[in-house]
N, C-alpha and C positions, 0 to 999 in steps of 0.2 A: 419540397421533398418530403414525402413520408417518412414513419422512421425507421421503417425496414429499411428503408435504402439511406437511413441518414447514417443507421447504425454500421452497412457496410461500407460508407467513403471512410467514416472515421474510426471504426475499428472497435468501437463501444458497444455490447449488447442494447437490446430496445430495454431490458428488463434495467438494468442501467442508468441506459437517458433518460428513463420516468423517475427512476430514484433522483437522479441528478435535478431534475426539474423540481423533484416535490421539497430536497434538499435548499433549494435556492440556485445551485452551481449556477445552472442558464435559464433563462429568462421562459418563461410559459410558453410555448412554441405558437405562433399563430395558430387559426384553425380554417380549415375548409368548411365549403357549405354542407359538408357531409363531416363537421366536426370529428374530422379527423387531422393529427397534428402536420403542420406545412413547417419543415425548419428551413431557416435561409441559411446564405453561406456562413455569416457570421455565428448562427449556430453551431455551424461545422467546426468553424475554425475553435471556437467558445470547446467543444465536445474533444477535437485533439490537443488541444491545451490541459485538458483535465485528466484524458490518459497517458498523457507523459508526464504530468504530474504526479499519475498516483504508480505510474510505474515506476518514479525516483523513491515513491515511500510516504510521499508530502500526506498528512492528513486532510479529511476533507475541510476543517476547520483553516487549515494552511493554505488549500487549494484556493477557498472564497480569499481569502488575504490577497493571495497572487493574482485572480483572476480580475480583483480589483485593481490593483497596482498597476498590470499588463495594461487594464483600459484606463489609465490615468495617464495620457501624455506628459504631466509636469511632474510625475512621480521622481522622489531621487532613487537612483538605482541603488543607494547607501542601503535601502530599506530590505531592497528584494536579495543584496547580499548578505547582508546581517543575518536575515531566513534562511539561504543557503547554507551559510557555516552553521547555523544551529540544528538543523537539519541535518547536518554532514558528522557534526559533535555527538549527536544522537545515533548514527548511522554504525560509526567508530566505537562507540561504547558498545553497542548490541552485538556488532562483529566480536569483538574480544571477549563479553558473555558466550556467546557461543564458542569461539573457539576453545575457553575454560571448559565448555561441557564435552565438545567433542572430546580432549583430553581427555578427562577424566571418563568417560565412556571408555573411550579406549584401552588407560587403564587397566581398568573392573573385566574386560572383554580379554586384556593379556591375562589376570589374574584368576580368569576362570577353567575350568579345568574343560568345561565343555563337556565332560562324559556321565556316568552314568550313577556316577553318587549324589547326592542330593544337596552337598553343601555348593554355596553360593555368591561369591562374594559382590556380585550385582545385587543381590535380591537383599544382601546384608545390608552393602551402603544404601539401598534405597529404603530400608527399615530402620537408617539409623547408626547404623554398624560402621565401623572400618572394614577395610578390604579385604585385610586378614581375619577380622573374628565372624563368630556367627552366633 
């Protein structure tokens, strides 16, 4: 299968599956007599493995870990969940980052007057300031 059409079974840009090839993710694709790339199923399979991976977040330094482990039938699964919860520890942390920002957006966004004077207390905190000074 070329990779126009490897890109639409599995839902990965081609601009993508060459990153992912030059990266390591999968394996060099065969090639045709007209070197151009032939992926097999287990390509495919290789290729949706990697977009649900990175659609959880997993870095691609994560992904090769996984994508190892996935092809290791005597892997303990102890390993691939250890990666999950660290993964998920990381997930939780960034969540609650954010949620502090959107607060405090929020905030700076009640405390503004929004009209036509020039004081600011967004532009304050973001110089520095508290909410109230300028």
């Amino acid at each position: 299968m070329n990779i126009g059409k490897a890109a639409e079974a599995t839902g990965v840009s081609a601009k993508m599956i060459r990153y992912y090839e030059a990266q390591g993710l999968i394996r060099p694709a065969d090639r045709t007599e007209g070197n151009y790339r032939d992926f097999s199923e287990r390509d495919l399979n290789d290729l949706r493995f990697i977009r649900r991976a990175r659609g959880l977040g997993f870095s691609i330094e994560e992904i090769s870990r996984l994508l190892s482990l996935w092809r290791d039938e005597a892997r303990p699964s102890r390993e691939v969940k250890a990666m999950a919860q660290k993964h998920l520890e990381d997930l939780d942390a960034r969540i609650r980052e954010m949620r502090e920002m959107a607060d405090t957006l929020r905030y700076l966004a009640q405390c503004c007057a929004g009209d036509e004077r020039p004081d600011c207390p967004i532009l304050s905190d973001l110089a520095g300031g508290s909410a109230g000074q300028q």
